[in-house]
Structures are given as C-alpha cells and as structure tokens.
The first five atom37 places (N, CA, C, CB, O) and aatype in JSON, in Angstrom:
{
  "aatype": [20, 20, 20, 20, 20, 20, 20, 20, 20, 20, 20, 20, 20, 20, 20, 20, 20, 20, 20, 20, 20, 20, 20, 20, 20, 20, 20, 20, 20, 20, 20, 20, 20, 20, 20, 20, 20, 20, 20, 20, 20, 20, 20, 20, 20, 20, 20, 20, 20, 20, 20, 20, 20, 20, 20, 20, 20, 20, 20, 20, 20, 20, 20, 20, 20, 20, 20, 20, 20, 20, 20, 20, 20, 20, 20, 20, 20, 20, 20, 20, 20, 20, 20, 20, 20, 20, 20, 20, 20, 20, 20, 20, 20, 20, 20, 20, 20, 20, 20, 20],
  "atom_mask": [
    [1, 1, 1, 1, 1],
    [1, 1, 1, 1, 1],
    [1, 1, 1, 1, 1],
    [1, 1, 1, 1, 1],
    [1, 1, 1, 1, 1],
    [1, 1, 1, 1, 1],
    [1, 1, 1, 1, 1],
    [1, 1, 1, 1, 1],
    [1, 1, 1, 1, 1],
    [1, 1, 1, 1, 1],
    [1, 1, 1, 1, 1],
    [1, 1, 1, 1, 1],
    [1, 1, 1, 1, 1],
    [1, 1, 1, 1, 1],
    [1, 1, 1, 1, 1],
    [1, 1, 1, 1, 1],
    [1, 1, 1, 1, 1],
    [1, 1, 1, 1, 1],
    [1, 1, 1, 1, 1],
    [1, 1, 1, 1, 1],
    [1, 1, 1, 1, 1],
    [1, 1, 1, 1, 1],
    [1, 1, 1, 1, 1],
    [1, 1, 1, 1, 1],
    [1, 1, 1, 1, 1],
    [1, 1, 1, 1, 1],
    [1, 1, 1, 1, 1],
    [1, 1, 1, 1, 1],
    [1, 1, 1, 1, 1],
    [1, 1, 1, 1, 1],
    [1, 1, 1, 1, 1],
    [1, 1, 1, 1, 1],
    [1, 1, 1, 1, 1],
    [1, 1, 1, 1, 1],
    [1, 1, 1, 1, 1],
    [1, 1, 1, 1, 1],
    [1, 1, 1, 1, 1],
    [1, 1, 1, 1, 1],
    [1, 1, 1, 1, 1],
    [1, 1, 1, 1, 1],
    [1, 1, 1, 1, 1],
    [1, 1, 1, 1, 1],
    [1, 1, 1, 1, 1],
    [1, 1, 1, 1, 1],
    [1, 1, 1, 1, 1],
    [1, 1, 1, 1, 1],
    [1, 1, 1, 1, 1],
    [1, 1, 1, 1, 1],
    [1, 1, 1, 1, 1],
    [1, 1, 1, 1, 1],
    [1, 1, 1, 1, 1],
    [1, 1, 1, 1, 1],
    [1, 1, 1, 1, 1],
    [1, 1, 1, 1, 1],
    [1, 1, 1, 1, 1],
    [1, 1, 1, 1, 1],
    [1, 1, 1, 1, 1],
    [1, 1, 1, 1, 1],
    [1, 1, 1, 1, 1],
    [1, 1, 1, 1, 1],
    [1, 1, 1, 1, 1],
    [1, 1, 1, 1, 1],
    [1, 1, 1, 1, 1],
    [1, 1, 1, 1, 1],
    [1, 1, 1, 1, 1],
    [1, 1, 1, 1, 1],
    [1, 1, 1, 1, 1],
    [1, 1, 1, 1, 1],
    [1, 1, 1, 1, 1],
    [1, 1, 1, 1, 1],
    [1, 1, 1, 1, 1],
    [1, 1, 1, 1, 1],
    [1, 1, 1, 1, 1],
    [1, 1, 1, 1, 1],
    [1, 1, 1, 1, 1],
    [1, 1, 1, 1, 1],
    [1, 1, 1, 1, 1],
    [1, 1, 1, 1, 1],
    [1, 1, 1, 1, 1],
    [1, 1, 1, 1, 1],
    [1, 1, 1, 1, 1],
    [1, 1, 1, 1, 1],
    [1, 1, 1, 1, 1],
    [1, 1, 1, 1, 1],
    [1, 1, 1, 1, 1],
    [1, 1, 1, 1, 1],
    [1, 1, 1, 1, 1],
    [1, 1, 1, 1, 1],
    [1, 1, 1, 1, 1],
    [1, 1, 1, 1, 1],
    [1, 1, 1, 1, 1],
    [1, 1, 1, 1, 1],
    [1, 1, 1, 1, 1],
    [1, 1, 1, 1, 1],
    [1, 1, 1, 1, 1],
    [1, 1, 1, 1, 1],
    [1, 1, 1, 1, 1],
    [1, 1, 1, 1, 1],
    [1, 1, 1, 1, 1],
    [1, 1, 1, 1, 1]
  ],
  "atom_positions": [
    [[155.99, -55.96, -3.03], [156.32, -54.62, -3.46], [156.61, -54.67, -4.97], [157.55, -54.05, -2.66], [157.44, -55.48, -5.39]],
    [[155.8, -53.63, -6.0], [156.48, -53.86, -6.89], [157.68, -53.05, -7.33], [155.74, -53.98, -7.63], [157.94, -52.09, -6.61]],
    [[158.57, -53.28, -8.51], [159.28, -52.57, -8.98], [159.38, -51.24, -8.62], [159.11, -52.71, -9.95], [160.13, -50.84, -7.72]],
    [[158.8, -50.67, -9.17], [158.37, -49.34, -9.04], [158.62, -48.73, -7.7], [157.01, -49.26, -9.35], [159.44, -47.82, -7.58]],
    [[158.01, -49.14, -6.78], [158.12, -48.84, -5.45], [159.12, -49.66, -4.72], [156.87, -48.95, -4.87], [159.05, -49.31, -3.54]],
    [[160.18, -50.77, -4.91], [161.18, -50.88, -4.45], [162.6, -49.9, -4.78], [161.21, -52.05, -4.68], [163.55, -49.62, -4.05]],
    [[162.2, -49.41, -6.68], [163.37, -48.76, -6.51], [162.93, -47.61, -5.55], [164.04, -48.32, -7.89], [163.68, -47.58, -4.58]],
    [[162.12, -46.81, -5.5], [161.81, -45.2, -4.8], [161.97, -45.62, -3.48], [160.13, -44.37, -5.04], [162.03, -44.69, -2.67]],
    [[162.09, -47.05, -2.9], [162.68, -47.46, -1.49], [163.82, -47.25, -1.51], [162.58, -48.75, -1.04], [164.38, -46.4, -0.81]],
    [[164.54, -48.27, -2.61], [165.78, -47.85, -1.76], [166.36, -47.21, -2.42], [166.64, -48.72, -1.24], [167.52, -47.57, -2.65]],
    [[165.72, -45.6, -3.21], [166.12, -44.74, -3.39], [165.98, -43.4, -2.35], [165.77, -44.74, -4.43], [166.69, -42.41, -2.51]],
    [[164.73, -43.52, -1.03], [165.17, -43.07, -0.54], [165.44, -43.77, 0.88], [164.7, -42.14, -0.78], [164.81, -43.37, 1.86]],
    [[166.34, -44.79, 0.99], [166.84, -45.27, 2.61], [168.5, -44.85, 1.86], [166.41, -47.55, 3.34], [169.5, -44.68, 2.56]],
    [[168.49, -44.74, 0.5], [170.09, -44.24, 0.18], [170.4, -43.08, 0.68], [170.47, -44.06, -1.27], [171.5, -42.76, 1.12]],
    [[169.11, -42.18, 0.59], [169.35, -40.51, 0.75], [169.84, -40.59, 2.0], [168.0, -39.38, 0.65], [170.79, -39.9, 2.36]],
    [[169.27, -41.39, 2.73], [169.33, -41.32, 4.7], [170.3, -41.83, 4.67], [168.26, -42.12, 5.88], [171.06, -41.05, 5.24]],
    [[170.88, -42.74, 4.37], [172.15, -43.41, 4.89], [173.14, -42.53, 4.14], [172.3, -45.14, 4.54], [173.94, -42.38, 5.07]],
    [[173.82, -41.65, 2.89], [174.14, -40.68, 2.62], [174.54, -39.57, 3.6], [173.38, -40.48, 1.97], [175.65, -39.09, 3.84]],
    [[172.97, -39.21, 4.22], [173.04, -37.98, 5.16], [174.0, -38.5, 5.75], [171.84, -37.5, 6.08], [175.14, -38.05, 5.58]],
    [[173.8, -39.4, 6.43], [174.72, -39.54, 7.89], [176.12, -39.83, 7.67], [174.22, -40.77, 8.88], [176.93, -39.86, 8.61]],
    [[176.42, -40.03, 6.54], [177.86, -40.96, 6.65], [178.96, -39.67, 5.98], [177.81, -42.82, 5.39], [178.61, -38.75, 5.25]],
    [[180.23, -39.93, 6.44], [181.18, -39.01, 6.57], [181.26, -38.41, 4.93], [182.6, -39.72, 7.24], [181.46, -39.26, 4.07]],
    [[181.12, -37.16, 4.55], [181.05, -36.47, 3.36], [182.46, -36.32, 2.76], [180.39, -35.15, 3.58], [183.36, -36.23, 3.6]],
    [[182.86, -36.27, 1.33], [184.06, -35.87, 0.71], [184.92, -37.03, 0.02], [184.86, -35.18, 1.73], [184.47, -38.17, -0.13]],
    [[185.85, -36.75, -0.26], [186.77, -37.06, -1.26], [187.13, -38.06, -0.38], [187.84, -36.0, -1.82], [187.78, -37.8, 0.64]],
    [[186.65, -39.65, -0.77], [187.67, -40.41, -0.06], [188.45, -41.02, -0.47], [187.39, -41.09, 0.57], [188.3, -41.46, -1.61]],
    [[189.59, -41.32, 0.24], [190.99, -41.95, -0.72], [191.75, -42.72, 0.41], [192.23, -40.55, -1.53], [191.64, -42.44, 1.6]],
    [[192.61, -43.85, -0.16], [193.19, -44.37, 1.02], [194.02, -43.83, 1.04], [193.44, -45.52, 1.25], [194.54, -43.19, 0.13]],
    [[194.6, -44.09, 3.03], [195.74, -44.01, 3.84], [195.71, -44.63, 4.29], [196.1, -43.32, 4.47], [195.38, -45.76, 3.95]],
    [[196.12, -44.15, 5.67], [196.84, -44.8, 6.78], [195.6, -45.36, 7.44], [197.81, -43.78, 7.75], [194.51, -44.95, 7.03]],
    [[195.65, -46.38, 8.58], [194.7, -47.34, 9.2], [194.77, -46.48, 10.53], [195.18, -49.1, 9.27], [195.81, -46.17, 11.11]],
    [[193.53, -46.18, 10.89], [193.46, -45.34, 12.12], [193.15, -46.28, 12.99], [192.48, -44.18, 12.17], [192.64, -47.29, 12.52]],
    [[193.37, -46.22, 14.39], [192.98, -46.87, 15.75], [191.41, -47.64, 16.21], [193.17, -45.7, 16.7], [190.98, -48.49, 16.99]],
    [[191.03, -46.88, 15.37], [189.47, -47.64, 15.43], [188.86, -48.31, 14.22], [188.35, -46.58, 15.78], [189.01, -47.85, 13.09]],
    [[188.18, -49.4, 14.48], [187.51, -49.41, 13.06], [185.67, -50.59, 13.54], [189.09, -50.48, 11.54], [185.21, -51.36, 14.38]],
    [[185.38, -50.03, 12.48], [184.32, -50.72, 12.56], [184.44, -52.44, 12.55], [183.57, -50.19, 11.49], [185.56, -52.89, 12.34]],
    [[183.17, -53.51, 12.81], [183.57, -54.59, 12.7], [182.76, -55.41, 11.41], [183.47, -55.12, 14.03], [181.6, -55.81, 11.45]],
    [[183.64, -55.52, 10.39], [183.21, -55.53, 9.17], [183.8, -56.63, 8.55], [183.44, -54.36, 8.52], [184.99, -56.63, 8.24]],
    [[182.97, -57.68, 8.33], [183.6, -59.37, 8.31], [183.17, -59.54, 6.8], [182.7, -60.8, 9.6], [182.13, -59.06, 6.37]],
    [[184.15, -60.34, 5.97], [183.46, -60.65, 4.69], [183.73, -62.1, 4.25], [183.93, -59.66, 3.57], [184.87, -62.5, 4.05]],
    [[182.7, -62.83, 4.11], [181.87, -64.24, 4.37], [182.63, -64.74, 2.96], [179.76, -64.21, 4.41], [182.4, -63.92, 2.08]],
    [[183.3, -65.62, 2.6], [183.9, -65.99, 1.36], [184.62, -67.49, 1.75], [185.01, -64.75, 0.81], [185.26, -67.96, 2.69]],
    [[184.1, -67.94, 0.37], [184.9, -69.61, -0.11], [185.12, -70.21, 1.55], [187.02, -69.4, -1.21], [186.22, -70.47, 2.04]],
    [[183.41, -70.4, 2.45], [183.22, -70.52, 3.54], [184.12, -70.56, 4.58], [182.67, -71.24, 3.54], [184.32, -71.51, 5.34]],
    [[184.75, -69.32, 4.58], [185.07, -68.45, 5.62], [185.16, -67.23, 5.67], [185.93, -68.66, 6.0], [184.81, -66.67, 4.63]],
    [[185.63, -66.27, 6.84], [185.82, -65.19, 6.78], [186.64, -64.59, 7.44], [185.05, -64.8, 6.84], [187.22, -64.97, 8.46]],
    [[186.76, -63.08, 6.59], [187.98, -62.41, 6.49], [187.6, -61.15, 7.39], [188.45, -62.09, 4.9], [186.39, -61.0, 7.58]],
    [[188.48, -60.19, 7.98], [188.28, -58.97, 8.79], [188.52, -58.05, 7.87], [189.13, -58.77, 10.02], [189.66, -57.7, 7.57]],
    [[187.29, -57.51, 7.27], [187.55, -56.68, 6.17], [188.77, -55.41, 6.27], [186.18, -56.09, 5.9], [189.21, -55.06, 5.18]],
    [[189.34, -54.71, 7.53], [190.35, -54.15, 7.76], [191.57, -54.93, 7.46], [190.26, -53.74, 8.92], [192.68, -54.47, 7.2]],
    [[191.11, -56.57, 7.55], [192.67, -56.74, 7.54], [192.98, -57.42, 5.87], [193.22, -57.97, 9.02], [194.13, -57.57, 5.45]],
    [[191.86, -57.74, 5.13], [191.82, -57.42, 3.56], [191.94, -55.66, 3.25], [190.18, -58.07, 2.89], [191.45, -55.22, 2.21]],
    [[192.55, -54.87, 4.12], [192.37, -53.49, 3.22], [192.7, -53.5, 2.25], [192.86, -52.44, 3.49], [192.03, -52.77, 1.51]],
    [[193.82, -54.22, 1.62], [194.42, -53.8, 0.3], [193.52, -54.75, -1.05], [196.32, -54.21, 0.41], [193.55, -54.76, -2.28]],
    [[192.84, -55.41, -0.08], [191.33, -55.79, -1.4], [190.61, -54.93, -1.56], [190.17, -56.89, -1.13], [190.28, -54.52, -2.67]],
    [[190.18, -54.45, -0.41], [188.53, -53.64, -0.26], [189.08, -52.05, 0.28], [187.19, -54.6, 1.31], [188.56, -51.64, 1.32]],
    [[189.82, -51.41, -0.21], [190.22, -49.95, 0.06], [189.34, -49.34, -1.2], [192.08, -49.6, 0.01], [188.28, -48.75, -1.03]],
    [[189.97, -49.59, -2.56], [189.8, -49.14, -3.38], [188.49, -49.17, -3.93], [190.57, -49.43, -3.9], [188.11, -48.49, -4.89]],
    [[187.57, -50.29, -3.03], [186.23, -50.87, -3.24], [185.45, -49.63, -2.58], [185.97, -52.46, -2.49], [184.52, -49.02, -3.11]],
    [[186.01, -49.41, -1.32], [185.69, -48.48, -0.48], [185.2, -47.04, -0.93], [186.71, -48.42, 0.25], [184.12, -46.46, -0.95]],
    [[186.82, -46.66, -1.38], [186.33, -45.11, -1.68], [186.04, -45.0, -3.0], [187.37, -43.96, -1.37], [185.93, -43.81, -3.31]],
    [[185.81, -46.04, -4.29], [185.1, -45.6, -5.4], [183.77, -45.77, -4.87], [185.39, -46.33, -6.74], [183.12, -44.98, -5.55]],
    [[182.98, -46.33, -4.07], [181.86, -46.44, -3.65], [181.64, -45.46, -2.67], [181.63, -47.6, -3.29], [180.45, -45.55, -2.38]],
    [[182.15, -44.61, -2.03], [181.92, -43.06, -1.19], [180.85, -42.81, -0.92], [182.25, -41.83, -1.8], [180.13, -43.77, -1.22]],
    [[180.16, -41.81, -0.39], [178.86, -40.93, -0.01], [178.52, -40.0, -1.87], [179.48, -39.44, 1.73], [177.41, -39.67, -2.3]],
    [[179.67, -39.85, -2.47], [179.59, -39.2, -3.68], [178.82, -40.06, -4.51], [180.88, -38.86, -4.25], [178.23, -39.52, -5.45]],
    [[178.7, -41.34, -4.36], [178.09, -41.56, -5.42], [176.8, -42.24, -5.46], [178.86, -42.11, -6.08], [176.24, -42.95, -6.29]],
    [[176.42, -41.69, -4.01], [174.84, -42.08, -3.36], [173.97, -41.14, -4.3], [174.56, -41.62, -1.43], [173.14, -41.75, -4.97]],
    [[174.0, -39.85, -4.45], [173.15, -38.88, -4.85], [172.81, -39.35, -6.79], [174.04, -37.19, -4.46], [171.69, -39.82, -6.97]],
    [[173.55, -39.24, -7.82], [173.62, -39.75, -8.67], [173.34, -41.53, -8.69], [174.66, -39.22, -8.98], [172.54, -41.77, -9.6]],
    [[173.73, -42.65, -8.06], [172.45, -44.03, -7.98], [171.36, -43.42, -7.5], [172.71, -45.44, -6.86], [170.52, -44.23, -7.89]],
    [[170.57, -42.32, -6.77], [169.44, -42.65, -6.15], [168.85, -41.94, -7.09], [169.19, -42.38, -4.7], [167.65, -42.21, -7.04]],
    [[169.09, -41.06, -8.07], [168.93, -40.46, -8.96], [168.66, -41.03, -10.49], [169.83, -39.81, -8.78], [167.97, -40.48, -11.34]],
    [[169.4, -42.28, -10.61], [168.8, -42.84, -11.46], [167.97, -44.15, -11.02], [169.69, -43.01, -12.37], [167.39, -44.64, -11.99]],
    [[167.75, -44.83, -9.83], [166.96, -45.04, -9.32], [165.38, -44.77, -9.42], [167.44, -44.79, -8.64], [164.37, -45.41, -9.71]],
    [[165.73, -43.4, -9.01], [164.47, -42.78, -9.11], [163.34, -42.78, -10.61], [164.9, -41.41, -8.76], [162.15, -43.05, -10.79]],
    [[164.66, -42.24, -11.6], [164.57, -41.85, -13.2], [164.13, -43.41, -13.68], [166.32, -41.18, -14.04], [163.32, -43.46, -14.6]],
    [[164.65, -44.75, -13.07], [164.03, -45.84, -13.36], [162.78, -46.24, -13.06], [164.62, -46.56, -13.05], [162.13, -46.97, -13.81]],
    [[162.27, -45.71, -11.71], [160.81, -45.9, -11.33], [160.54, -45.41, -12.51], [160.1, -45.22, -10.02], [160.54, -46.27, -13.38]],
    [[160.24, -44.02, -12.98], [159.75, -43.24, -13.38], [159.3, -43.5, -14.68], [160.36, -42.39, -13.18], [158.27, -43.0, -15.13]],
    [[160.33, -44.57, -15.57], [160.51, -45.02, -17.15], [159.12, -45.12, -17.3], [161.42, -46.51, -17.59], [158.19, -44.8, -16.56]],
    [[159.16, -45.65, -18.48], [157.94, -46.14, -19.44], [158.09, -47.55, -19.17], [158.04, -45.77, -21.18], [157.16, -48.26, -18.79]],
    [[159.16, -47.9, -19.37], [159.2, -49.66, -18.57], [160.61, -49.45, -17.24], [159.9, -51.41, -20.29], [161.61, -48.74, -17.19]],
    [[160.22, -50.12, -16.66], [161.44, -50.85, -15.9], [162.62, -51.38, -16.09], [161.18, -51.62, -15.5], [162.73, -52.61, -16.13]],
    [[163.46, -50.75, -16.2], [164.71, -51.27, -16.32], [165.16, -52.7, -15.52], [165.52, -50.17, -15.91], [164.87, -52.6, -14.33]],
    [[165.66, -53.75, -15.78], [165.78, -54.76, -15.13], [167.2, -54.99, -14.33], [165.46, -55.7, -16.0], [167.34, -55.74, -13.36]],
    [[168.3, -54.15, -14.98], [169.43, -53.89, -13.93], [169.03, -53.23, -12.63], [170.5, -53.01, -14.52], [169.3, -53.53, -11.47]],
    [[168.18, -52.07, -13.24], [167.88, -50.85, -11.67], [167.26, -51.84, -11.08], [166.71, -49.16, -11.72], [167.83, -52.37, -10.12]],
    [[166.15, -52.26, -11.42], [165.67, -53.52, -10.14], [166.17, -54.52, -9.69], [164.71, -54.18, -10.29], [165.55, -55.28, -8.95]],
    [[168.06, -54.79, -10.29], [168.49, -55.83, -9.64], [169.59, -55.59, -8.59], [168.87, -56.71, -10.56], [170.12, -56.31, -7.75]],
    [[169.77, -54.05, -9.03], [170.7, -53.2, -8.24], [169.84, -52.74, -6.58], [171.1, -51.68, -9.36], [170.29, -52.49, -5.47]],
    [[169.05, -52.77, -6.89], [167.38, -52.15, -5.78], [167.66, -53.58, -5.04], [165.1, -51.93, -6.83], [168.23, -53.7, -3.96]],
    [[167.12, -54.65, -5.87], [166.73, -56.35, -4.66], [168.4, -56.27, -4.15], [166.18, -58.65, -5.88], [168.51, -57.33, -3.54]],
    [[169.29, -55.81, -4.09], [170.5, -56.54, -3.48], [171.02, -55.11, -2.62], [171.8, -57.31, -4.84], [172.12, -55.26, -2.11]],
    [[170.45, -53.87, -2.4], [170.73, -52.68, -1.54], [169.4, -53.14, -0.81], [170.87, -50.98, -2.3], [169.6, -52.97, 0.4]],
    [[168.61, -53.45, -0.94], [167.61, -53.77, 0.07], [167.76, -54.71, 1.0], [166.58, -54.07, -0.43], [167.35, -54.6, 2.15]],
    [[168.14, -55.34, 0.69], [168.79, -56.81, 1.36], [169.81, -55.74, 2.14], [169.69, -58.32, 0.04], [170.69, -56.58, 2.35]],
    [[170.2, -54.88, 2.55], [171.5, -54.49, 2.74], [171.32, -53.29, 3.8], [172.22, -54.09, 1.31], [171.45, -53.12, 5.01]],
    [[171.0, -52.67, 2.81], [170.58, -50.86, 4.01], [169.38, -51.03, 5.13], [169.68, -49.19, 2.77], [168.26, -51.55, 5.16]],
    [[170.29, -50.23, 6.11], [168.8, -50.12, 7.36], [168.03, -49.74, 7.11], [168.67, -49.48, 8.48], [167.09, -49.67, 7.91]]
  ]
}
C-alpha cells in the first residue's frame, strides 16, 4: 500500500470507529462497575489498564472521539499534499497496526 492510500485508510476506519464510540466531553471520575479488558504490555509485563487509571485517565480523555474528526482530517489533507508528510505516515503505520 502506498502512502497515499494508507493514510485515506486509516483515515477512514477512524471515521467508523468515531461513529460508534461514546460522543462528548470526556473527563475523569469515578470507576464504574464495568470495564473493558484493557492490558498494557510494559518493561515485560503487564498492567490492567483500569488499575493504572491514574497513568492512563488523562491519556484517555485528551485522546476522546473529539479528536478523531480533526486527525482524519489532516490525514486526509496529507494524502492530498504535493509530497507526503513523513510524520502523517508514521502516525497512519502505528493506527493501522491498531484499529479494526
């Protein structure tokens, strides 16, 4: 795949994964009763990303559904250049690796 057509990939599997995921202002609180099972692989082992919340909260909601529309947006504006930007395509190889 080249450039070009990896970012407009995973510029649009962002839009889709966007749609679906809970919309608005997110901010931490309180730990609700359920949670997803979300493990994070480090200095070979791993951690229950709920129970690092106070690492990965703030990781969480600056990264939101808000700020899918604006990356896929310049995403896109990077296919589009006169050249290729080499961040947007390094930001693209490591969400690809990533999104369904």
């Amino acid at each position: 795949m080249d450039d070009r057509a990896l970012l407009r990939t995973v510029a649009d599997r962002l839009d889709q994964l966007v749609a679906r995921t809970t919309p608005g202002n997110w901010r931490t609180g309180g730990l609700l009763a359920t949670r997803p099972e979300v493990v994070a692989h480090r200095d070979g082992g791993t951690e229950h990303v709920a129970e690092a919340r106070a690492g990965t909260a703030a990781w969480i909601t600056a990264l939101s559904p808000a700020v899918g529309p604006p990356l896929t947006d310049w995403l896109r504006a990077a296919a589009e250049a006169s050249s290729v930007e080499p961040a947007a395509t390094a930001v693209a190889r490591v969400l690809l690796e990533r999104l369904p």
